[in-house]
C-alpha positions as CSV (number, residue, x, y, z in Angstrom):
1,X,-85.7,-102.0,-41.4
2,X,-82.3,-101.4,-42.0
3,X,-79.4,-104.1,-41.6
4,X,-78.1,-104.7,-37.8
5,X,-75.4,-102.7,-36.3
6,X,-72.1,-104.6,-36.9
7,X,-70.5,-104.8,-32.8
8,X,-68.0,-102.5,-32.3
9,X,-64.1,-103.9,-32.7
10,X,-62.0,-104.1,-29.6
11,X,-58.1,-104.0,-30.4
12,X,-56.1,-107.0,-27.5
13,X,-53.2,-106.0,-26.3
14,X,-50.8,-109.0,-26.1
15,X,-49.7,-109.6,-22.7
16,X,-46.2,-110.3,-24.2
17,X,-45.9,-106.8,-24.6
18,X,-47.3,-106.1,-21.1
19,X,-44.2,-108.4,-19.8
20,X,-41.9,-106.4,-21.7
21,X,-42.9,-103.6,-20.9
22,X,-41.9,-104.1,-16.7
23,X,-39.2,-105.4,-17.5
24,X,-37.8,-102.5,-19.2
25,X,-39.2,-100.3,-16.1
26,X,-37.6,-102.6,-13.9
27,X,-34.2,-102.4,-15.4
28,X,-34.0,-98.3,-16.1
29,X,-34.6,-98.0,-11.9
30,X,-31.3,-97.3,-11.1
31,X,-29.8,-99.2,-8.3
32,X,-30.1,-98.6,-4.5
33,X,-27.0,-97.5,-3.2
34,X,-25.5,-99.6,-0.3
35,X,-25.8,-97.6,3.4
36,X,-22.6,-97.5,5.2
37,X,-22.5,-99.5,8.4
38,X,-20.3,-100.6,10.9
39,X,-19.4,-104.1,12.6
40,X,-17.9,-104.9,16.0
41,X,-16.0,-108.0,16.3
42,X,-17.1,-109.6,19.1
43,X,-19.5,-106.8,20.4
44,X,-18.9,-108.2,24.1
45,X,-15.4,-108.2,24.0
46,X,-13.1,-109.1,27.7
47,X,-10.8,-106.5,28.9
48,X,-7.3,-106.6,27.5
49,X,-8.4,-108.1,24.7
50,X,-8.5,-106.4,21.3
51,X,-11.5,-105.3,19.4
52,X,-12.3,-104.7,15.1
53,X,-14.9,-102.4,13.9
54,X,-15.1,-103.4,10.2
55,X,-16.6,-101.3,8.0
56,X,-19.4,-102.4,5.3
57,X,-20.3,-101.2,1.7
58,X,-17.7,-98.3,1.1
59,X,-17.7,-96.4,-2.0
60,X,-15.2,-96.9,-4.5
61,X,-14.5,-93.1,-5.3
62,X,-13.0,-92.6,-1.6
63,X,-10.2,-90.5,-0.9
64,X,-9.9,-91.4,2.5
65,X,-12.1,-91.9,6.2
66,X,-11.6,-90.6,9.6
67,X,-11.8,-92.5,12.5
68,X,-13.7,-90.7,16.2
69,X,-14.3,-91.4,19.5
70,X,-18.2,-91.1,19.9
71,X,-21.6,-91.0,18.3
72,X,-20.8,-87.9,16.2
73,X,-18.1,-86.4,13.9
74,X,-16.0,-84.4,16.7
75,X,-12.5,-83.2,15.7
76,X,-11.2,-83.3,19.4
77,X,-12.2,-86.7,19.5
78,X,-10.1,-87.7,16.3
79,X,-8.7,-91.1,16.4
80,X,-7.0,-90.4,13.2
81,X,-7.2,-90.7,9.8
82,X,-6.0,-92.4,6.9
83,X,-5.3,-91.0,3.3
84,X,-5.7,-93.6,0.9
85,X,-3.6,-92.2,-2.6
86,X,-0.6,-92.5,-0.1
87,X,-1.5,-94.7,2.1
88,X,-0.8,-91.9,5.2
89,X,-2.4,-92.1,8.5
90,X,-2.2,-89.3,10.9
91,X,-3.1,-90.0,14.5
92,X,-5.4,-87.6,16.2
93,X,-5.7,-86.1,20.0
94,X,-8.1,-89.0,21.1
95,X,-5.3,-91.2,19.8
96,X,-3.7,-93.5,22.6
97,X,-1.0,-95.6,21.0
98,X,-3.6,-98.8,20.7
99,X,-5.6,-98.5,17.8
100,X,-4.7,-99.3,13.9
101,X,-6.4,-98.1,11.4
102,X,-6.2,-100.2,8.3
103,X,-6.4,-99.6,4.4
104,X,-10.1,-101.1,4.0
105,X,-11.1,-98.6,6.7
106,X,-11.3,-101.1,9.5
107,X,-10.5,-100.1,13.2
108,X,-8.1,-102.2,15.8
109,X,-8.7,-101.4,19.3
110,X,-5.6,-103.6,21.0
111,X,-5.5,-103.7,25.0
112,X,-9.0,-102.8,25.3
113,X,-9.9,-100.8,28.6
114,X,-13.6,-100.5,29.9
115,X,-13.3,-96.9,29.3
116,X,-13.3,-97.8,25.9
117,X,-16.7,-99.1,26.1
118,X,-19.0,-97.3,23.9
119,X,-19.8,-95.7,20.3
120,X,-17.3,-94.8,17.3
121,X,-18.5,-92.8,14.5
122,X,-16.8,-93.7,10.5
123,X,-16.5,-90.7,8.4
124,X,-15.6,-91.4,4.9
125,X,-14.6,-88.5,2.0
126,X,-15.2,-88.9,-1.6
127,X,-14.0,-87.8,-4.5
128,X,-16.9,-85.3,-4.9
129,X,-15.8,-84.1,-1.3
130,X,-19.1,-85.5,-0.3
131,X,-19.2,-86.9,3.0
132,X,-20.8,-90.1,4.5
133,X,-21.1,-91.4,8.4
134,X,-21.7,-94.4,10.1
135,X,-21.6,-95.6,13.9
136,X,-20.4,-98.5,15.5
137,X,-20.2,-99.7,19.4
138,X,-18.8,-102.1,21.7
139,X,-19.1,-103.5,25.0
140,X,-15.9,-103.7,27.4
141,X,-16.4,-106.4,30.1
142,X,-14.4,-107.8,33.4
143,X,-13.0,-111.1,32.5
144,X,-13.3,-113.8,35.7
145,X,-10.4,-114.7,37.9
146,X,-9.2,-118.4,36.4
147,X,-10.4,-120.6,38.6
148,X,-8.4,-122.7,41.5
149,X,-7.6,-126.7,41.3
150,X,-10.0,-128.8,43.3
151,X,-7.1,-129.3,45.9
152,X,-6.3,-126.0,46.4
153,X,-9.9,-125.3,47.2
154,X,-10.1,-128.0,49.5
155,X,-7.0,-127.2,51.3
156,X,-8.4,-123.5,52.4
157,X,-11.6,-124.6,53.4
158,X,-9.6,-127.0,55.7
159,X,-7.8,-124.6,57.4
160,X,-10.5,-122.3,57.8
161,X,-12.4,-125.0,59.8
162,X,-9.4,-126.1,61.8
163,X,-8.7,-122.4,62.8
164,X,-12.3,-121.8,63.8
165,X,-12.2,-124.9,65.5
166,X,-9.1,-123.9,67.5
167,X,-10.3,-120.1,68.0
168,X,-14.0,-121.7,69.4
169,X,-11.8,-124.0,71.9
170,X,-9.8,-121.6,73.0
171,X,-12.9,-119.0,73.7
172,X,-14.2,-122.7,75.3
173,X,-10.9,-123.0,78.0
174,X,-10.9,-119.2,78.8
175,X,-14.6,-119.1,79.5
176,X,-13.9,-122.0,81.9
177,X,-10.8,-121.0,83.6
178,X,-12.9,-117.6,84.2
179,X,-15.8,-119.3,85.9
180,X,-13.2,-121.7,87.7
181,X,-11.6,-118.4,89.6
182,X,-14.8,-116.8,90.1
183,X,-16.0,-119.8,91.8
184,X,-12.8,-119.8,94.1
185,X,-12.8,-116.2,94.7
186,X,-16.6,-116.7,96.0
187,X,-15.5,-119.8,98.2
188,X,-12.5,-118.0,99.7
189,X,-15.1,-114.8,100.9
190,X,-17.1,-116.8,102.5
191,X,-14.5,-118.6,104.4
192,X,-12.5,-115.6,105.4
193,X,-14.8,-112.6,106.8
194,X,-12.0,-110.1,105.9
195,X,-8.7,-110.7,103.9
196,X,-5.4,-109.0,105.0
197,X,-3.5,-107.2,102.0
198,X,-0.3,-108.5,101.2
199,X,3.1,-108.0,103.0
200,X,0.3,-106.1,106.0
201,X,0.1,-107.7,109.4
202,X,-3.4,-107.8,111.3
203,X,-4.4,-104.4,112.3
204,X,-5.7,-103.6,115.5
205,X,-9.3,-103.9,114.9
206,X,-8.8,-107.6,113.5
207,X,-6.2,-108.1,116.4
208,X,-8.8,-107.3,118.8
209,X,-12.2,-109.0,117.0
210,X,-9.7,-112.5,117.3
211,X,-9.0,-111.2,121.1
212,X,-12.9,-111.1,121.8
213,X,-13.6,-114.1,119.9
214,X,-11.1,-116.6,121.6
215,X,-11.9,-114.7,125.2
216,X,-15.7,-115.7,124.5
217,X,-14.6,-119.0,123.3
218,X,-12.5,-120.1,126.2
219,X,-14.4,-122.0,129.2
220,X,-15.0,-119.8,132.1
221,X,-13.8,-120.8,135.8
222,X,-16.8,-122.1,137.6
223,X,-17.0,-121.3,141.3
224,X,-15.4,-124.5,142.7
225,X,-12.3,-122.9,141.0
226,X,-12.6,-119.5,142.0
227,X,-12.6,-121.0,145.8
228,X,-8.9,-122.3,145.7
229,X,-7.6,-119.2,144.0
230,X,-9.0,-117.0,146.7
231,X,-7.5,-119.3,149.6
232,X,-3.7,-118.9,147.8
233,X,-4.5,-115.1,148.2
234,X,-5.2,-115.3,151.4
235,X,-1.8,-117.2,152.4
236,X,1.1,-114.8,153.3
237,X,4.5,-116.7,152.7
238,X,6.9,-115.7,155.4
239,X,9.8,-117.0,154.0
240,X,9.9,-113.6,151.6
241,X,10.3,-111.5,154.2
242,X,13.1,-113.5,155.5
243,X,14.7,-113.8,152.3
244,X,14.3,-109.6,152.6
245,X,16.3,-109.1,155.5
246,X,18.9,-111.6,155.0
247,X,19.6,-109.2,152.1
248,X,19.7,-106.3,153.6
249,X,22.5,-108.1,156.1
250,X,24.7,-108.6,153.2
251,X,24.4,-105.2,151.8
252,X,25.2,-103.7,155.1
């Protein structure tokens, strides 16, 4: 038999080398670039205030930026824009006399309105002509009436209680003096069968109802009266005659 088979040789790679090795990957990746964004400061910002949308990780090989009103590059909604080698800005036709735009790219919205609420889109140009966008937004709010002192508060609900107070009395006394000449009205129709009209005298159907009703309420003669009446009928005074013809003496 021949000698044994000598195990084959395995070559170990240090894992210095293995170290080195990522390392030197890690360092030819070339670095991420920065995205472009946008900050509003404050995001909820009260009306007439002033808002800043402050822009983040700009290139250095700029040549300048434009400013818009909305989510998207839009020339008739140009803010303005700003040339950096001379430091020019030239306002734009969505330009309304409020906002600054600054050298580091930044916006100033003063006098805010809320129909400045909503989205403004950063364009910035580089030297390459290469062109990069980012959007930034805002909310325009309705800032609260200050509020009134304790006393002045106090004061007005004072009043408005005493005026109800005196508008519920008053509703009280003419509800009363109402019913009061209802009530008398009611009385005086019952005692009165029929009222006469002002400045009118009776007419001759009331003339004759009080006629009938004070002959039915005087007494009637009874029949020893009636006796003496007829008797006095019945006596003839001769002394008239007389007194006649002594008359007719004097005129003759």
């Amino acid at each position: 038999m021949g000698p044994p088979l000598a195990p084959p040789h395995r070559e170990r790679i240090p894992w210095q080398g293995l170290l080195l090795a990522a390392s030197l990957l890690t360092f030819w990746n070339p670095p991420t670039t920065a995205q472009l964004t946008v900050e509003s400061r404050p995001f909820n910002v009260a009306e007439g205030k002033e808002v800043l949308l402050l822009a983040h990780n700009l290139s250095q090989n700029l040549v300048g930026y434009i400013w818009h009103k909305g989510e998207r590059v839009d020339a008739n909604c140009r803010i303005g824009s700003h040339v950096i080698g001379t430091h020019q800005t030239t306002p734009g036709p969505a330009h309304s006399g409020r906002e600054t735009i600054d050298s580091n790219a930044s916006l100033l919205i003063q006098n805010v309105t809320q129909n400045d609420t909503g989205s403004y889109t950063l364009q910035v140009i580089k030297e390459d002509l290469v062109t990069e966008e980012a959007t930034g937004q805002f909310r325009v709010y309705q800032e609260n009436a200050p509020g009134l002192p304790v006393g002045a508060v106090a004061g007005m609900v004072t009043g408005v209680l005493v005026g109800v107070a005196l508008v519920a009395a008053l509703v009280c006394f003419l509800l009363l003096a109402k019913t009061r000449r209802t009530s008398i009205q009611h009385d005086l129709k019952e005692q009165q069968p029929q009222v006469l009209a002002p400045g009118r005298g009776p007419s001759h159907s009331s003339a004759f109802l009080m006629s009938s009703l004070s002959a039915a309420q005087a007494p009637r003669p009874g029949p020893r009266t009636a006796a003496p009446i007829y008797e006095e009928m019945l006596k003839h005074d001769t002394n008239v005659y007389c007194r006649m013809d002594r008359k007719g003496d004097v005129a003759s």
